[in-house]
N, C-alpha and C positions, 0 to 999 in steps of 0.2 A: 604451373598447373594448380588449380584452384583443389584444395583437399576435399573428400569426400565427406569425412566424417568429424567433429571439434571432438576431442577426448575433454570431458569434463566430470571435476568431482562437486559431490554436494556435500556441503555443510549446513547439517539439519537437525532440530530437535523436537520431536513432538510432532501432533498432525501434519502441519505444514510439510517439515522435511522430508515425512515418508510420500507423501504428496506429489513435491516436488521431481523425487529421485523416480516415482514409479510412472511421474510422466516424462523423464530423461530414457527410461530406459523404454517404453512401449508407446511412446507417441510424439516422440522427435527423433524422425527419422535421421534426419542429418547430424543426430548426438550421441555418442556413443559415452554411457557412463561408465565410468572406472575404477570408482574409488567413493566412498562413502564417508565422513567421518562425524558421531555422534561421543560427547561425554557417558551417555546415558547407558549404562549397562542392556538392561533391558530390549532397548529401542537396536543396541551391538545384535541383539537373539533376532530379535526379527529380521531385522538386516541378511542376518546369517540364513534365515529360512525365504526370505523375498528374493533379496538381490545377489548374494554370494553364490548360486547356482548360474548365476550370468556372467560370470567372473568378475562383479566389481569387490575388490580389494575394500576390504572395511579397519577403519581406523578410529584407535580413541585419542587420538593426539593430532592437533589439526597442522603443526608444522609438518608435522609426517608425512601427512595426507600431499603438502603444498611441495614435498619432494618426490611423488609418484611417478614413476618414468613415464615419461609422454604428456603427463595432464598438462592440458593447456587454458583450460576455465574451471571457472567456479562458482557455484551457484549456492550462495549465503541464505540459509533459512533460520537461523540459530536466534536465541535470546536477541530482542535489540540490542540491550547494554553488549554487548561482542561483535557488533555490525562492523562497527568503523575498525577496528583493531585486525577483524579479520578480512576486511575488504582491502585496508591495506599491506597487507602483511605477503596477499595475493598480485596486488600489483606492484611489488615490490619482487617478487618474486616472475615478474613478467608474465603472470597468467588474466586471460579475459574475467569480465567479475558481473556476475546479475546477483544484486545483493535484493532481499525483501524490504519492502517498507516496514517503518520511515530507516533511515539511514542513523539514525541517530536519535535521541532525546535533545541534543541539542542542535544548535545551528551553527556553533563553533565548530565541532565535533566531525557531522557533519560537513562543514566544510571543509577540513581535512584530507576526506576522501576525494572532493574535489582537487585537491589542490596535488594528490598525490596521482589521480589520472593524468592530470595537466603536465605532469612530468613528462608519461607516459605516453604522448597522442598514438601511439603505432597499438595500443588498447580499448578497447570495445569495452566501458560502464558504464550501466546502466541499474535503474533502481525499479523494480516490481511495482509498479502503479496498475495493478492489472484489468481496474475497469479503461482502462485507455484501450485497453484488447478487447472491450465486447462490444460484439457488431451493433447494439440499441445505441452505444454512446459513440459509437465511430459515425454513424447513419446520423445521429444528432447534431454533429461537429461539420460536419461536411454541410448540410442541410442551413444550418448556420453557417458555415461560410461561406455560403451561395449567396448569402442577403433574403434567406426567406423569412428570417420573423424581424427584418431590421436589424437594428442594434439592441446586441444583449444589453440590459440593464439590471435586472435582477436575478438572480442565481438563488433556488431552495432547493438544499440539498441534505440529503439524514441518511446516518449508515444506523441499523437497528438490529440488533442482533435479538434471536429468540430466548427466553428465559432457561440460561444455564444450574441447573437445580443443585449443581456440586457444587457452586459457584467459587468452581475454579479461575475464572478473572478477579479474584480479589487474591489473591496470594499472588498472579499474575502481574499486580498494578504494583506491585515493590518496583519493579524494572521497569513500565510497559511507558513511562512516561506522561501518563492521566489518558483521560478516556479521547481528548481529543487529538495528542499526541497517537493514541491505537485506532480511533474507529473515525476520526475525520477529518483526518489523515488522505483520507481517497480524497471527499468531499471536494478538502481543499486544493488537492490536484486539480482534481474536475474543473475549477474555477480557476485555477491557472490556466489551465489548456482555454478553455469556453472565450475568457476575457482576453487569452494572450498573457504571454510572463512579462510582459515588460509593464502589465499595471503595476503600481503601485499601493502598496495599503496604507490607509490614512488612519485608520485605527481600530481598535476588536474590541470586544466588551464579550462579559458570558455569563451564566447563573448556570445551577444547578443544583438538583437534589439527590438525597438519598432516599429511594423509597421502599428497598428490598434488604439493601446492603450496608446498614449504617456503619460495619467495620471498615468499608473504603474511607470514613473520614479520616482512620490512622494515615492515610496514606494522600491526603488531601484529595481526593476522588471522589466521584460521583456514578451512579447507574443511570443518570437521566441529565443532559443537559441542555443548553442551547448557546448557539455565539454568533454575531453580527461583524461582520466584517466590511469595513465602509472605504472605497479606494477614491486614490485623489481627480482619478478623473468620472467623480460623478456616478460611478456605481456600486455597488450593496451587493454581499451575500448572505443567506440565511443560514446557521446551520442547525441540526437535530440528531445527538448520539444517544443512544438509549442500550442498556442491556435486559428488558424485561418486556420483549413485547411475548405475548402469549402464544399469539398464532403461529409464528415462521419468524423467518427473516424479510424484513422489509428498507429495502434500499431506493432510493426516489429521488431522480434530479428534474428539476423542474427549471428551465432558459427562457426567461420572460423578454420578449424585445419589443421594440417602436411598434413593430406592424404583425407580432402575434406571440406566441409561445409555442416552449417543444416538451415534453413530459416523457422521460424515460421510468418505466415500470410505475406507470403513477396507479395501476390497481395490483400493486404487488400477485403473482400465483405465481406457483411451482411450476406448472405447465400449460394446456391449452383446455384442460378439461373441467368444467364445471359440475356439480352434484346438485343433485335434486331429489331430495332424500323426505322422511318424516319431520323432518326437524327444520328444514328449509333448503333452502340454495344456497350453495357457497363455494368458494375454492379454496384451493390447498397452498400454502406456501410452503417458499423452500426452507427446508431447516436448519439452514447455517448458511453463512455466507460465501462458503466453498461450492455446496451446491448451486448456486447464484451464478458464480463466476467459476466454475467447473472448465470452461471451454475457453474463457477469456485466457486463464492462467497456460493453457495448454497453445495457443496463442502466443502468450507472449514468451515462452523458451525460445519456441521456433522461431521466433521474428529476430531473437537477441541473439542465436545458434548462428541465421543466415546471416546477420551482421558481423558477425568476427571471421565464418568461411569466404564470405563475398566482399568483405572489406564497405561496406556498403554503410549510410549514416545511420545511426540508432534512433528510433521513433521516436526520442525526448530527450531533453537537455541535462545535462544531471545536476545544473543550476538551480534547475526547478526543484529536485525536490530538499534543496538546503531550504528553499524560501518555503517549500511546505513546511518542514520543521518547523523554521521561524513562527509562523501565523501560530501553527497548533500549539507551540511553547509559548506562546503568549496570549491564547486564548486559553489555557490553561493557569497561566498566572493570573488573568483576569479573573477566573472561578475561585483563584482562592481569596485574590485579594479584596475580587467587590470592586475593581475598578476597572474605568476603560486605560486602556492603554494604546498609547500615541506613535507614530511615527514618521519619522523625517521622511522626505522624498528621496533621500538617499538609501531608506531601508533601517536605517539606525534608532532607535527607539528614541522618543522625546521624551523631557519630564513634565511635559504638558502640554495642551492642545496649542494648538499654532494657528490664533487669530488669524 
């Protein structure tokens, strides 16, 4: 008999995790959360006023957590730099795993975790790509894979985060892995799914400035970038991460094909409602990228929830998002080094283009 409920705990720090744990506890139904576990003192108090009235068990010690009677998944919201360590340490401990992106800073790392499921098949992992959950880019993917705009051939895509005034992403970019390892990151998902994972990249290149934040140079980072991604069968993608746009949050995929294109949120707003005010006409965007994908993310529990109760296959490969890493770790080496950067058909990096 197929269980009613997955017991699962979240390991979380910061917005995300309480994020996470408050859409575990009131809007997946089929999840029952149990157990919390955060470093963070503080983040312990709130817990104790949110979710310990529900009876999840709260922990400052994450092997603790991964001995809680019954828990059988876990849901990884924590620093990146502690992804792989505690995603394996989960399925080693034979409990299901939805880790956040990226999996890793690296694609060694990274792959790891793959190789540590691969043990595992009788386990449900899976990595948080959460725009794969929102209906604009599901409706976009299917639409293209009807043959309505042709063959994809170029892919513009920009994750654009609103002007954080604390600018707490710079103390953030120690661990975060550079800006395209954090914010395109999705992007480059998107263009795995859009083209298929079995393209290949034939090489990246990328630039970028400091125009807010010249402290991120300590950290070889950038608040504005761009990177070109060229694969071997003949197609390009664009990309654009920014941390200083004024307005909102502005996230934009653009699927250029043979016989047309498809533009997901290409006039970025908050909602459906337009202002007509003294000052002019305008809309409102969303203020972070959470509000953006509010409902994608609440999506993708439940989709990862029914895949470990129903035994049923997970919406994406966890292949893919090693190769995400890869590209973002090397279009972030490209920003620092000022060069394109090559690679085999095998995925292996070259030390130069391949007449």
């Amino acid at each position: 008999m197929t269980p009613s409920t997955l017991k699962v705990g979240c390991a979380g720090a910061g917005r995300m995790g309480k994020r996470h744990a408050m859409n575990l506890l009131h809007r997946t139904p089929r999840a029952d959360l149990v157990a919390i576990f955060t470093p963070d003192a503080d983040e312990r108090e709130w817990a104790k006023a949110n979710l310990e009235p529900y009876g999840v068990a709260i922990y400052d010690d994450y092997d603790s957590m991964l001995q809680h009677t019954g828990l059988e998944a876990v849901l990884i919201a924590t620093v990146t730099t502690v992804h792989a360590e505690q995603a394996i340490k989960a399925i080693n401990t034979g409990k299901h795993v939805l880790c956040e992106k990226p999996l890793s800073t690296s694609a060694e790392i990274s792959q790891s975790i793959v190789d540590a499921a691969n043990k595992r098949p009788e386990l449900k992992v899976m990595c948080g790509f959460s725009r794969r959950f929102d209906a604009s880019y599901r409706d976009a993917w299917t639409k293209m894979s009807a043959g309505l705009i042709g063959k994809p051939s170029v892919i513009r895509s920009q994750t654009c985060d609103k002007i954080d005034p604390t600018g707490a992403f710079v103390a953030f970019a120690a661990t975060s892995g550079g800006i395209f390892c954090d914010c395109s990151v999705h992007d480059i998902d998107l263009i795995l799914w859009f083209y298929g994972q079995e393209s290949k990249v034939k090489s990246v290149v990328a630039s970028g400035i400091t125009s807010l934040h010249p402290e991120l140079r300590e950290y070889n980072d950038c608040d504005n970038a761009v990177g070109i991604i060229e694969f071997y069968d003949d197609r390009v993608a664009y990309l654009y991460c920014s941390r200083m746009m004024a307005a909102g949050q502005e996230d934009t995929t653009e699927i250029i094909g043979t016989r047309g294109k498809l533009v997901v949120n290409g006039h970025a707003q908050r909602n459906l409602l337009s202002i007509f005010d003294a000052s002019g006409a305008r809309r409102e965007l969303p203020a972070h990228y959470y509000e953006r994908f509010e409902v994608a993310f609440v999506d993708e529990v439940n989709e990862f929830v029914a895949s470990c109760l129903d035994d049923t296959q997970l919406p994406m490969q966890l292949s893919g998002a090693v190769d995400a890493v890869k590209i973002a770790k090397a279009l972030q080496d490209s920003l620092v080094s000022h060069q394109r950067i090559w690679f085999k058909q095998n995925g292996e990096r070259s030390d130069k283009a391949l007449l």
